[in-house]
PDB file of N, CA, C and O in Angstrom:
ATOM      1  N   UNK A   1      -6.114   2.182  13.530  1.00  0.00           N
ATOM      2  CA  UNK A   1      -6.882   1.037  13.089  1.00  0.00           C
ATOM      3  C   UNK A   1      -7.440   0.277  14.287  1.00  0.00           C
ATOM      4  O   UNK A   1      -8.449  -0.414  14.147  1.00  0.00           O
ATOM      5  N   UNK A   2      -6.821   0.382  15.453  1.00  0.00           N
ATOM      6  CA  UNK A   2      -6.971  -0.417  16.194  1.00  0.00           C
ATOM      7  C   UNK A   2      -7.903   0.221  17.534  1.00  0.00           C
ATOM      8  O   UNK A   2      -8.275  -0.400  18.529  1.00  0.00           O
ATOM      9  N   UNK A   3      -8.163   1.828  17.156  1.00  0.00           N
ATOM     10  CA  UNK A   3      -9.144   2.330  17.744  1.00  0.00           C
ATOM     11  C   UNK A   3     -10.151   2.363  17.117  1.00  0.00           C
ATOM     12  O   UNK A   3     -11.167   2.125  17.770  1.00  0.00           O
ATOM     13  N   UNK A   4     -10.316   2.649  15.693  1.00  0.00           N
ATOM     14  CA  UNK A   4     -11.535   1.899  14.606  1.00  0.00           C
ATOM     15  C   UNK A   4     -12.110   0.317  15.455  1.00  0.00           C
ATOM     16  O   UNK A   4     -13.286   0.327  15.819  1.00  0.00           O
ATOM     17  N   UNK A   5     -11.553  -0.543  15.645  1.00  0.00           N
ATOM     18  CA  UNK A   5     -11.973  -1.854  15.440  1.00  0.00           C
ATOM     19  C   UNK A   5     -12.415  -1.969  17.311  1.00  0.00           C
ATOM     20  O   UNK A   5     -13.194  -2.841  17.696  1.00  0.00           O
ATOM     21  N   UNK A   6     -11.991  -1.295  17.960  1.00  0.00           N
ATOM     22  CA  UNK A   6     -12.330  -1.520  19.551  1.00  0.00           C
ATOM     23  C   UNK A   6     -13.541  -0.584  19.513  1.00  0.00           C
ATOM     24  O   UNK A   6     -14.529  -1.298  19.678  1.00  0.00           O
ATOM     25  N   UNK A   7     -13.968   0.908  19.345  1.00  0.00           N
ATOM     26  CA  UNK A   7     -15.185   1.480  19.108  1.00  0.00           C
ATOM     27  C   UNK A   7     -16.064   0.747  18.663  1.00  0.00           C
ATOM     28  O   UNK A   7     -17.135   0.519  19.227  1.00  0.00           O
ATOM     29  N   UNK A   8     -15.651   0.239  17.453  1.00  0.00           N
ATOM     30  CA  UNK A   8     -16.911  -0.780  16.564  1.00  0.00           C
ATOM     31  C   UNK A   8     -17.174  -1.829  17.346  1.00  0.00           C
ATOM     32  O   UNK A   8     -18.359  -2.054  17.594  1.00  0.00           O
ATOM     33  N   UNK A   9     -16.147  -2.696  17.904  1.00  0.00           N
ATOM     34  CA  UNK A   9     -16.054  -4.039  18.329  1.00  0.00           C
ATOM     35  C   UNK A   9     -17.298  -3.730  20.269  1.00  0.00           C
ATOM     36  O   UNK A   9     -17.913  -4.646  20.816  1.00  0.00           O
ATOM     37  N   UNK A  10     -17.266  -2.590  20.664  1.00  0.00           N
ATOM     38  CA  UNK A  10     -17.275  -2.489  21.866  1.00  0.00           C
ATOM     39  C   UNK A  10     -18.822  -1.978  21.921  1.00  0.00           C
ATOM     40  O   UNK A  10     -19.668  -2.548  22.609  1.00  0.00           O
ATOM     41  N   UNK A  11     -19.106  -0.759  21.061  1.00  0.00           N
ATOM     42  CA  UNK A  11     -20.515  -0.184  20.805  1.00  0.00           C
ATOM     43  C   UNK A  11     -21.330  -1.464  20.161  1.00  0.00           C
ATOM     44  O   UNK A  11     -22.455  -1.754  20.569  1.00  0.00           O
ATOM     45  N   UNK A  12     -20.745  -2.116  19.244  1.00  0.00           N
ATOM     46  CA  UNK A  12     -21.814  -2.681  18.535  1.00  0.00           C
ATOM     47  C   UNK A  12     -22.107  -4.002  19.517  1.00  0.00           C
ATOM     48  O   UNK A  12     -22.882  -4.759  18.933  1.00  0.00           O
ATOM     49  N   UNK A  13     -21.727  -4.500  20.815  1.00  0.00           N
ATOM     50  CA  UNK A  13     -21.933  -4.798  21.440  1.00  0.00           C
ATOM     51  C   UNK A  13     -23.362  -4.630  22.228  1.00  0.00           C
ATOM     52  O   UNK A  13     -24.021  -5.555  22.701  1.00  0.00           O
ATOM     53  N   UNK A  14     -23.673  -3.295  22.258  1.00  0.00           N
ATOM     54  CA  UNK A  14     -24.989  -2.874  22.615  1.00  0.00           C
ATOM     55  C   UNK A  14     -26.208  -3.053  21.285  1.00  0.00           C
ATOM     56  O   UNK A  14     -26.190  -2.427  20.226  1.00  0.00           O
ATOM     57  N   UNK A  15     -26.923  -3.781  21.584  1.00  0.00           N
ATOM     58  CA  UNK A  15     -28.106  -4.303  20.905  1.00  0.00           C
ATOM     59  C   UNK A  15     -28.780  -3.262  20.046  1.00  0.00           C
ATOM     60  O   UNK A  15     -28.324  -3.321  18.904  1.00  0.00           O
ATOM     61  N   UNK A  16     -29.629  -2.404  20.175  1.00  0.00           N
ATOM     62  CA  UNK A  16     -29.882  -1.434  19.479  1.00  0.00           C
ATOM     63  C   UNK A  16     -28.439  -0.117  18.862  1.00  0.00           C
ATOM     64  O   UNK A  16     -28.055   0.109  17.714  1.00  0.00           O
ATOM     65  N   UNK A  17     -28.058   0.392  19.967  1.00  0.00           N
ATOM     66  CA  UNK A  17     -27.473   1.278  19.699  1.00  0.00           C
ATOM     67  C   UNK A  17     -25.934   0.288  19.080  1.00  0.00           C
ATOM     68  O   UNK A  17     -25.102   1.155  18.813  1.00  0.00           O
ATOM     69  N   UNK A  18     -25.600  -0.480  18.919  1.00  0.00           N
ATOM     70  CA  UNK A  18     -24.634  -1.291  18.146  1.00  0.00           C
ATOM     71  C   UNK A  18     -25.324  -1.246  16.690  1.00  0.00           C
ATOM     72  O   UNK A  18     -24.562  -0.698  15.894  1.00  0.00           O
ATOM     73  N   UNK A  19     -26.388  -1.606  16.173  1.00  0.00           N
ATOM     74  CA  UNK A  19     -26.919  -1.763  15.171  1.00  0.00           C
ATOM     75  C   UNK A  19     -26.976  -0.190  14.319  1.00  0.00           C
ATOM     76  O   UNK A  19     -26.552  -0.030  13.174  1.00  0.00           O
ATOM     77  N   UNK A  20     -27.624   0.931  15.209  1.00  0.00           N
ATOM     78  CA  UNK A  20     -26.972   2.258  14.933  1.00  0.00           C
ATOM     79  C   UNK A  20     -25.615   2.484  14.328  1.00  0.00           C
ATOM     80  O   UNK A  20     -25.278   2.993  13.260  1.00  0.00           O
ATOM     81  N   UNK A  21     -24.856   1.898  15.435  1.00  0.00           N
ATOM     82  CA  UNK A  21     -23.468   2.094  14.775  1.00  0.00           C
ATOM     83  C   UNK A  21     -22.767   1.443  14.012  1.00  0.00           C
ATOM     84  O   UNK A  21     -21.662   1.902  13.722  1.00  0.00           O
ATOM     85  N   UNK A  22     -23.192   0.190  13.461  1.00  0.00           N
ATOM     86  CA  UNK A  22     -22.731  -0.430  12.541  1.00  0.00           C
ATOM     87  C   UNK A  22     -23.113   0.330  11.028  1.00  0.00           C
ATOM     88  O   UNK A  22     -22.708   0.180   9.875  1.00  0.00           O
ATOM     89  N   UNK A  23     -24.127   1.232  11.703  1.00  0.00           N
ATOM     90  CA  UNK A  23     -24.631   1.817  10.040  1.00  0.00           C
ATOM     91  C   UNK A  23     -23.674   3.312  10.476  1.00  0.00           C
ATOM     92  O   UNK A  23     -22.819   3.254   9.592  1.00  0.00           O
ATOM     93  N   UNK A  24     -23.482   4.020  10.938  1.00  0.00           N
ATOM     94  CA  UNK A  24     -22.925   4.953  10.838  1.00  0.00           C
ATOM     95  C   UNK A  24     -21.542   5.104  10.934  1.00  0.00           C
ATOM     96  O   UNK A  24     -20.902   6.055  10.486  1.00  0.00           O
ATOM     97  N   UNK A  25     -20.943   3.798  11.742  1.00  0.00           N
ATOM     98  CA  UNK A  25     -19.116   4.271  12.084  1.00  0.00           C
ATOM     99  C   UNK A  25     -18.893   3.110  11.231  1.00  0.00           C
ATOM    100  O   UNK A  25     -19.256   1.934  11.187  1.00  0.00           O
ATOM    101  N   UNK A  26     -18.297   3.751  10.701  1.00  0.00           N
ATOM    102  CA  UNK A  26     -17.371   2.680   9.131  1.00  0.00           C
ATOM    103  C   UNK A  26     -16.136   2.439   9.273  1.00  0.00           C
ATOM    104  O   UNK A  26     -15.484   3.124   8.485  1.00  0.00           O
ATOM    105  N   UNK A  27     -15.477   1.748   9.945  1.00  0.00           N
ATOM    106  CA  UNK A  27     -14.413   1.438  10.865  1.00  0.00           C
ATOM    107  C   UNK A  27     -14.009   0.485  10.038  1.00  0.00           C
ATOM    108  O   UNK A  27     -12.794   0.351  10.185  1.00  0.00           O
ATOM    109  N   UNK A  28     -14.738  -0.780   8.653  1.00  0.00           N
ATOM    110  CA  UNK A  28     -13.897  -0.900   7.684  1.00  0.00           C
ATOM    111  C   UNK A  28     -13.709  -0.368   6.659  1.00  0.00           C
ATOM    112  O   UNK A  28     -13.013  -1.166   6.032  1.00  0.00           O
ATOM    113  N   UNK A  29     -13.801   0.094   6.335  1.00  0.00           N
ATOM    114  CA  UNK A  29     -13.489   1.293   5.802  1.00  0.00           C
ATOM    115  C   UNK A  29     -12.714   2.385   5.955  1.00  0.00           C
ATOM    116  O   UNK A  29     -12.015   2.839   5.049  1.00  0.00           O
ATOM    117  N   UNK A  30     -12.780   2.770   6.878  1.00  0.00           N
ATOM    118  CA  UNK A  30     -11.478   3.412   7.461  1.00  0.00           C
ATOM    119  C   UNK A  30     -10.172   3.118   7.528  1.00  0.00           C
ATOM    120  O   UNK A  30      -9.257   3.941   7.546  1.00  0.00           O
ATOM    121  N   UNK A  31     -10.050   1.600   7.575  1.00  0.00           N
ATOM    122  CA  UNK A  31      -8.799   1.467   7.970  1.00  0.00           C
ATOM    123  C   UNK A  31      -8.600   0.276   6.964  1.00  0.00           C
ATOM    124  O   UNK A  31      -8.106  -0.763   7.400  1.00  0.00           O
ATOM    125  N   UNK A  32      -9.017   0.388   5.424  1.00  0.00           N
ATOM    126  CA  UNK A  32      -8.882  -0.238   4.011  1.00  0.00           C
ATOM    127  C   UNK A  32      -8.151   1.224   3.985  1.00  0.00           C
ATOM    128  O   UNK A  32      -6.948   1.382   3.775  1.00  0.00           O
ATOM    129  N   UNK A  33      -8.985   2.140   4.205  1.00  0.00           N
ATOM    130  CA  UNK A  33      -8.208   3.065   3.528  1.00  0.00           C
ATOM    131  C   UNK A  33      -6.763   4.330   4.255  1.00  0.00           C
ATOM    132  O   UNK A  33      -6.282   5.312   3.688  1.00  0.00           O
ATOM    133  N   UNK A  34      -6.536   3.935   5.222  1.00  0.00           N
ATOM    134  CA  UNK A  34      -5.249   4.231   6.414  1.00  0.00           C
ATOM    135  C   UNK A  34      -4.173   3.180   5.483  1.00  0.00           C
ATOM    136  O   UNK A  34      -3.054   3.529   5.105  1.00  0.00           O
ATOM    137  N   UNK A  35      -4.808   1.808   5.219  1.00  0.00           N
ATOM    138  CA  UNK A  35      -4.092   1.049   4.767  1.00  0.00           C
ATOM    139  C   UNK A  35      -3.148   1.164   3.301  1.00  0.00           C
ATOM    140  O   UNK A  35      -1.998   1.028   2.882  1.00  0.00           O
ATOM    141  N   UNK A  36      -4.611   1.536   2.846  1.00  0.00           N
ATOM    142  CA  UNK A  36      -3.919   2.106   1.550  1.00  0.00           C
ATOM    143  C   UNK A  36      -2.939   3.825   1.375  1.00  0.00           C
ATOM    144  O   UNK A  36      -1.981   4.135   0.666  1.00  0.00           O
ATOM    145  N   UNK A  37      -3.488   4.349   2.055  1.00  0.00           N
ATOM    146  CA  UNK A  37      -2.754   5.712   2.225  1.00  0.00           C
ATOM    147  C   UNK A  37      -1.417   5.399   2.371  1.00  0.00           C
ATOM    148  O   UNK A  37      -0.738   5.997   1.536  1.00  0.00           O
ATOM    149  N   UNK A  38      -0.613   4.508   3.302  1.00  0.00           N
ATOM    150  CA  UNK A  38       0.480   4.188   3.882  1.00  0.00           C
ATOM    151  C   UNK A  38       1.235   3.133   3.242  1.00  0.00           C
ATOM    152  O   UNK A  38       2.440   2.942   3.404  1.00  0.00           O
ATOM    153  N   UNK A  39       0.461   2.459   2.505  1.00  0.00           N
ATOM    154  CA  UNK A  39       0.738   1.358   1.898  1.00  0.00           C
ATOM    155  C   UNK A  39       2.125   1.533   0.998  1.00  0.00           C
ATOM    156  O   UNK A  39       2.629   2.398   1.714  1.00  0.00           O
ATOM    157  N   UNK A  40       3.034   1.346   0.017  1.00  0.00           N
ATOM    158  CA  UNK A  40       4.383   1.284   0.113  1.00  0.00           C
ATOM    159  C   UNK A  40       4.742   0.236  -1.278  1.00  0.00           C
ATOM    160  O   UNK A  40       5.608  -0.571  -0.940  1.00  0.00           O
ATOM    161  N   UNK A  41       4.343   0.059  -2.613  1.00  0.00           N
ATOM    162  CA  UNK A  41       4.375  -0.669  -3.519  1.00  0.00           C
ATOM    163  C   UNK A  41       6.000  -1.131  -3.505  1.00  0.00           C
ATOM    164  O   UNK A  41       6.762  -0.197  -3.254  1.00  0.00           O
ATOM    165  N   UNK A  42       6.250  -1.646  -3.597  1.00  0.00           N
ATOM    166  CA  UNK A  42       7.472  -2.549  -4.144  1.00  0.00           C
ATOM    167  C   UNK A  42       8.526  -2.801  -2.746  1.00  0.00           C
ATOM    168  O   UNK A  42       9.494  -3.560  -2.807  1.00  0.00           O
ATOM    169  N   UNK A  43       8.126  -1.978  -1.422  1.00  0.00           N
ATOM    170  CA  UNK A  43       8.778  -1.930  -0.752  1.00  0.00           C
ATOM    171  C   UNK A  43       8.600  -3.551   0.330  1.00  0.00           C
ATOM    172  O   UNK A  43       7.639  -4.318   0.378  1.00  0.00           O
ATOM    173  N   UNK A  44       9.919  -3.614   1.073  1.00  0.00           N
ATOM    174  CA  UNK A  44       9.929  -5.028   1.395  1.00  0.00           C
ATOM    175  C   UNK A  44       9.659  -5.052   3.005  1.00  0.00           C
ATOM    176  O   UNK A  44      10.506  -4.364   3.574  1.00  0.00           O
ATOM    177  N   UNK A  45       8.928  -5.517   3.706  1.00  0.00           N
ATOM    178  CA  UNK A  45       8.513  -5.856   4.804  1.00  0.00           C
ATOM    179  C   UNK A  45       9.823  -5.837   5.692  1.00  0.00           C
ATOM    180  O   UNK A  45      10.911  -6.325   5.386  1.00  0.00           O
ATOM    181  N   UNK A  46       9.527  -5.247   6.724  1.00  0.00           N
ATOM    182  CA  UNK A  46      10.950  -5.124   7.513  1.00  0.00           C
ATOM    183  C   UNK A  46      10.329  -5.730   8.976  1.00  0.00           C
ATOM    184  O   UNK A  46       9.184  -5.761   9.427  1.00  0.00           O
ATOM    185  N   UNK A  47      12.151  -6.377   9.699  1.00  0.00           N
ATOM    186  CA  UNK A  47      11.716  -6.923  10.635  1.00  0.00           C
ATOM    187  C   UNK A  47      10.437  -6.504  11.772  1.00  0.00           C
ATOM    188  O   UNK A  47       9.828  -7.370  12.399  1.00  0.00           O
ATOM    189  N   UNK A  48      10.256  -5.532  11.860  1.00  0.00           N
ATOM    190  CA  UNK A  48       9.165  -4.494  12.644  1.00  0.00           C
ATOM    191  C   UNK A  48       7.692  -5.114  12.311  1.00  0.00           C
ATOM    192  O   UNK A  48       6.699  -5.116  13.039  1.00  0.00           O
ATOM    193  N   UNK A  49       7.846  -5.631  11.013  1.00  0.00           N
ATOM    194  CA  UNK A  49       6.393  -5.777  10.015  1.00  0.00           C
ATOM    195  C   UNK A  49       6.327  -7.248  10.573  1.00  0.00           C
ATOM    196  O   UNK A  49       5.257  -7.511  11.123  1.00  0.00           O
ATOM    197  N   UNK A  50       7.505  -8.520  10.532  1.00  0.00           N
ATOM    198  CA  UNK A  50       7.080  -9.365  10.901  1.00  0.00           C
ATOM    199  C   UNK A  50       7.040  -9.929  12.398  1.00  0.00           C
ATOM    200  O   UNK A  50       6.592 -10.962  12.897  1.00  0.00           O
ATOM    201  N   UNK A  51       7.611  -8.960  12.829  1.00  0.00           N
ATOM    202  CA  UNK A  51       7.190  -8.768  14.300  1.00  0.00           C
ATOM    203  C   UNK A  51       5.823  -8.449  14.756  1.00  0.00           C
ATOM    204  O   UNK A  51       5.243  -9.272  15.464  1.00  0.00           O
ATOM    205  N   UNK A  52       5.266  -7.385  14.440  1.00  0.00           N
ATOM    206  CA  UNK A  52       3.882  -7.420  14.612  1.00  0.00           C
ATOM    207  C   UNK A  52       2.606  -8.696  14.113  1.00  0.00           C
ATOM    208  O   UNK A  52       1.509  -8.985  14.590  1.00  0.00           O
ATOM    209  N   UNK A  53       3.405  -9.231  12.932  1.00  0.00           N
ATOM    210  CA  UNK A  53       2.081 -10.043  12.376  1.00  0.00           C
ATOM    211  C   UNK A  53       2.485 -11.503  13.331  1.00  0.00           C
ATOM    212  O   UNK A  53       1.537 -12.259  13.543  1.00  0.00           O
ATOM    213  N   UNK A  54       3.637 -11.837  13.809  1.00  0.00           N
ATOM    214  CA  UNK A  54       3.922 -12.704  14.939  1.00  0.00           C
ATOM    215  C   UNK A  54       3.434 -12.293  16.376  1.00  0.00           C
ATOM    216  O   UNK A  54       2.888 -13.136  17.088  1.00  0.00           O
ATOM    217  N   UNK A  55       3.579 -11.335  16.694  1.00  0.00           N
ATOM    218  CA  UNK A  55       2.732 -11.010  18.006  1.00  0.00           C
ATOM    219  C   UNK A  55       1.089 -11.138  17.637  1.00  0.00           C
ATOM    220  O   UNK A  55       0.300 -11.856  18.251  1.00  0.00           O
ATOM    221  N   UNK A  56       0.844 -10.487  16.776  1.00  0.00           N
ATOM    222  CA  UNK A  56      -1.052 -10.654  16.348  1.00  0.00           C
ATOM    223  C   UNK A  56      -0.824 -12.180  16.366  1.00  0.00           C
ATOM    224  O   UNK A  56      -0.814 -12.540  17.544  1.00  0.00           O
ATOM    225  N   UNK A  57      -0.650 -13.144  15.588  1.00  0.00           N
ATOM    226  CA  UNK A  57      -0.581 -14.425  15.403  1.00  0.00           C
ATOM    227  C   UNK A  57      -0.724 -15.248  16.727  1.00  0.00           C
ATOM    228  O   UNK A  57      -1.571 -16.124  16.904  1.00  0.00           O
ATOM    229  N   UNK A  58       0.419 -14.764  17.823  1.00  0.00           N
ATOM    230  CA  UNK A  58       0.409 -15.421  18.966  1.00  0.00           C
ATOM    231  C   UNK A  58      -0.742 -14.909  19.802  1.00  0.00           C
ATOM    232  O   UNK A  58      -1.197 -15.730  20.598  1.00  0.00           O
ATOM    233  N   UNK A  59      -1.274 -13.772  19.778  1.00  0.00           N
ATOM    234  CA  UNK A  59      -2.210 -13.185  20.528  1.00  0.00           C
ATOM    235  C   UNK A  59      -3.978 -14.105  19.891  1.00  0.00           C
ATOM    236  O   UNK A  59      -5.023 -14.184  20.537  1.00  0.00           O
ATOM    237  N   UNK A  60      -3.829 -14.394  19.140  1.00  0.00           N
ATOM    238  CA  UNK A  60      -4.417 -15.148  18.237  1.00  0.00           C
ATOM    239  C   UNK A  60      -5.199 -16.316  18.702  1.00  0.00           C
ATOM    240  O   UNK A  60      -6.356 -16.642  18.967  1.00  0.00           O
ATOM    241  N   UNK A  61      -3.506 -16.972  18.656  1.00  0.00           N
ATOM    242  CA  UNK A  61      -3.531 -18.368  18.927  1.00  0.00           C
ATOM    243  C   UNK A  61      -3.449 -18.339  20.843  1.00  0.00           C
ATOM    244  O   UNK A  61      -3.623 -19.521  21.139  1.00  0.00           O
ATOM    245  N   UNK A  62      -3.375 -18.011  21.380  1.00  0.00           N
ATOM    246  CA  UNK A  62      -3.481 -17.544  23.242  1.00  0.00           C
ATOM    247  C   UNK A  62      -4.905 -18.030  23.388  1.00  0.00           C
ATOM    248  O   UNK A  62      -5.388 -18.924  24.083  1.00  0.00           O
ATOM    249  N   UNK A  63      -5.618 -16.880  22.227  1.00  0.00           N
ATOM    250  CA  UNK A  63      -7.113 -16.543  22.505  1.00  0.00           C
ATOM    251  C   UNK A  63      -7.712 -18.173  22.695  1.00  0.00           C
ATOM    252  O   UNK A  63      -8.188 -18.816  23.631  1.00  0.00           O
ATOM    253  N   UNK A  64      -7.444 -18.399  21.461  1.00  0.00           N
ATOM    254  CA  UNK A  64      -7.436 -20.010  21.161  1.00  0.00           C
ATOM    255  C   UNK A  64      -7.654 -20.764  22.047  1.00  0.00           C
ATOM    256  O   UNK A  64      -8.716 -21.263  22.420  1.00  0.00           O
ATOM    257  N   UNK A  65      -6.549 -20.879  22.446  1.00  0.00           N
ATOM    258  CA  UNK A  65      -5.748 -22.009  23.472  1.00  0.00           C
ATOM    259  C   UNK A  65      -6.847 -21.316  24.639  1.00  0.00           C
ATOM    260  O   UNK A  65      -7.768 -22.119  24.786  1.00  0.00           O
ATOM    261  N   UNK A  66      -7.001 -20.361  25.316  1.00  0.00           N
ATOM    262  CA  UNK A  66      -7.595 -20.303  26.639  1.00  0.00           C
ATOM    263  C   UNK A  66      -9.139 -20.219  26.447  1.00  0.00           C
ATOM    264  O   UNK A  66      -9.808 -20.138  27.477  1.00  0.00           O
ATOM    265  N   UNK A  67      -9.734 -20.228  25.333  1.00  0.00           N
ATOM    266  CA  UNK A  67     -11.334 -20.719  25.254  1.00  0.00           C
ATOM    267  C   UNK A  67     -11.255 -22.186  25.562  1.00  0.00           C
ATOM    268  O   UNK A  67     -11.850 -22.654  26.532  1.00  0.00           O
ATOM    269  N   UNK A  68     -10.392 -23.056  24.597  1.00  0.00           N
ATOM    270  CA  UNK A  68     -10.485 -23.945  24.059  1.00  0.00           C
ATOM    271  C   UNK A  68     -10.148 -24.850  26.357  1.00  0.00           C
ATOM    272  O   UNK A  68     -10.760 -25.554  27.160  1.00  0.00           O
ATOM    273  N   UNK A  69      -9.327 -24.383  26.293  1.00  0.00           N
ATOM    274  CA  UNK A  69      -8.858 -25.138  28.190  1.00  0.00           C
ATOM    275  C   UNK A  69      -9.991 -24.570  28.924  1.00  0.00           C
ATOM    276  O   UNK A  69     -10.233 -25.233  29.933  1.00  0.00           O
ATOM    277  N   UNK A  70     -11.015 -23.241  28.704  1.00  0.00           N
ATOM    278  CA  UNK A  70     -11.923 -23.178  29.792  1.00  0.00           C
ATOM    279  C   UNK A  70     -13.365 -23.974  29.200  1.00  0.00           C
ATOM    280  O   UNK A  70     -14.233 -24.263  30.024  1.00  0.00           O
ATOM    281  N   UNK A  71     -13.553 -24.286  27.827  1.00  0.00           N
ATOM    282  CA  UNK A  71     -14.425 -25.002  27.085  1.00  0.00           C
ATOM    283  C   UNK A  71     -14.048 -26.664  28.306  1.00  0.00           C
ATOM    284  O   UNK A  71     -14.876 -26.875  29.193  1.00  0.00           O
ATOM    285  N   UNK A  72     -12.793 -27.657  28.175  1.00  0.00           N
ATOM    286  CA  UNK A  72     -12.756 -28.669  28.518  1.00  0.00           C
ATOM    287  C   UNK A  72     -12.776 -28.326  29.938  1.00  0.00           C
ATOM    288  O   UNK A  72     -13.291 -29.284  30.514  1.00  0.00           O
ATOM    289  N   UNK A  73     -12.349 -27.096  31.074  1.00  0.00           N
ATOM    290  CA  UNK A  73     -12.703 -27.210  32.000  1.00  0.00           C
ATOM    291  C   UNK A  73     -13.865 -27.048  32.253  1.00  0.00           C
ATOM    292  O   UNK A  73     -14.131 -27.601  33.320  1.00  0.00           O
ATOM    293  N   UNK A  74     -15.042 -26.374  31.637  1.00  0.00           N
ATOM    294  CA  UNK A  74     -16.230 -26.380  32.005  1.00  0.00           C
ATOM    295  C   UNK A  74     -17.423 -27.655  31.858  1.00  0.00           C
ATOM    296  O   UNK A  74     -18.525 -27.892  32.350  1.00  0.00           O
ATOM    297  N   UNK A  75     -16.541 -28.274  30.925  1.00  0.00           N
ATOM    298  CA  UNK A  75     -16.910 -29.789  30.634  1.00  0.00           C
ATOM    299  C   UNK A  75     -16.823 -30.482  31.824  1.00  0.00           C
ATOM    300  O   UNK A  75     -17.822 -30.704  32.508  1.00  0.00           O
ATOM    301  N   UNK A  76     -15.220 -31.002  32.265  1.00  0.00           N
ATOM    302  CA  UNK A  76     -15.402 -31.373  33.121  1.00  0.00           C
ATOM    303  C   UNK A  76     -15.698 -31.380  34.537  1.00  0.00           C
ATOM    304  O   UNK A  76     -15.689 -32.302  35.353  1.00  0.00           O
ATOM    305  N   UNK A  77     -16.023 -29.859  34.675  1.00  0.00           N
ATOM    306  CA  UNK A  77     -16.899 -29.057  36.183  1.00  0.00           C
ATOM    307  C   UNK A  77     -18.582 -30.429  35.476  1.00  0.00           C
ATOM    308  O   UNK A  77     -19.006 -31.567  35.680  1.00  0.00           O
ATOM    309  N   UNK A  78     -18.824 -29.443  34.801  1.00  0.00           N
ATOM    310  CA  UNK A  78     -20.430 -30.198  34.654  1.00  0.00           C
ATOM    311  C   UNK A  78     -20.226 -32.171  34.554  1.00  0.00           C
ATOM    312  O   UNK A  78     -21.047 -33.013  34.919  1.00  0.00           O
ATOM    313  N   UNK A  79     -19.282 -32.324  34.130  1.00  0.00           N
ATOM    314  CA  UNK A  79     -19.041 -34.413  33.867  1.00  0.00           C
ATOM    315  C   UNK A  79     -19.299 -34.197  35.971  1.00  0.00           C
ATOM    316  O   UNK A  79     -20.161 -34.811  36.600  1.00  0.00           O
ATOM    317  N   UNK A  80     -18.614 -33.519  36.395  1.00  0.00           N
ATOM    318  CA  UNK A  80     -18.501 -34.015  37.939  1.00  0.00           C
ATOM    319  C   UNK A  80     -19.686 -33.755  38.965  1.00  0.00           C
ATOM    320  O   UNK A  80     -19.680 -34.325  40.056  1.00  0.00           O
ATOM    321  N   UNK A  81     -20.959 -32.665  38.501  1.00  0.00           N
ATOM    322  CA  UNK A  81     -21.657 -32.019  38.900  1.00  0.00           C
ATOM    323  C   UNK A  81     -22.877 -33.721  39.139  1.00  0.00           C
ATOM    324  O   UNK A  81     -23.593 -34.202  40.017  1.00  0.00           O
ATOM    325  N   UNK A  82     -22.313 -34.144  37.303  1.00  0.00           N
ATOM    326  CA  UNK A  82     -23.944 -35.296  37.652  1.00  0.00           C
ATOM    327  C   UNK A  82     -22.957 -36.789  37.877  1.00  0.00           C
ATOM    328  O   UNK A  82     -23.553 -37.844  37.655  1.00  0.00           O
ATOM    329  N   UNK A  83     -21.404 -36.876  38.332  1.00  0.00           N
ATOM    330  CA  UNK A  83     -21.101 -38.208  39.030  1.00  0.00           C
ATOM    331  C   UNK A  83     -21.689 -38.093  39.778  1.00  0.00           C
ATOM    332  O   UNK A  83     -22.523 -38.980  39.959  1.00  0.00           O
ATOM    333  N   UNK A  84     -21.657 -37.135  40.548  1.00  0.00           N
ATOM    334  CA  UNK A  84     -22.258 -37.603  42.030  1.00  0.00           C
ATOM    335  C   UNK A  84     -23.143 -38.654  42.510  1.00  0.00           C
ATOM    336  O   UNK A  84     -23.405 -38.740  43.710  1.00  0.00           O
TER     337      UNK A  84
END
């Protein structure tokens, strides 16, 4: 799934040939259906399961947090550019 979503995420990056591949590599789709193949009705989430959705979560929230501190540092680079 997570080579689905970096191909897609990385090609479709490129302007034309991203737009190509958004029509041809179906990467959701693919991995609706990995999901469902594996998927497990009645069965109960084991520590492994909420381990991963806590690491995604924190990887998440990181992303977050370090836009959000280079957003106010770039603020205040430019507040100091026109004290002068």
């Amino acid at each position: 799934m997570v080579i689905n979503a970096v191909v897609d995420g990385v090609v479709g990056a490129v302007p034309v040939v991203g737009d190509a591949m958004d029509f041809a590599w179906r990467a959701n789709e693919w991995n609706v259906a990995l999901l469902e193949r594996h998927a497990v009705p009645g069965r109960a989430p084991s520590s492994g399961d909420y381990l991963f959705v806590s690491i995604c979560v924190a990887v998440v929230a990181l992303a977050a947090l370090i836009s959000l501190l280079m957003t106010v540092a770039f603020f205040y680079w430019l507040g100091s550019l026109f004290a002068k």
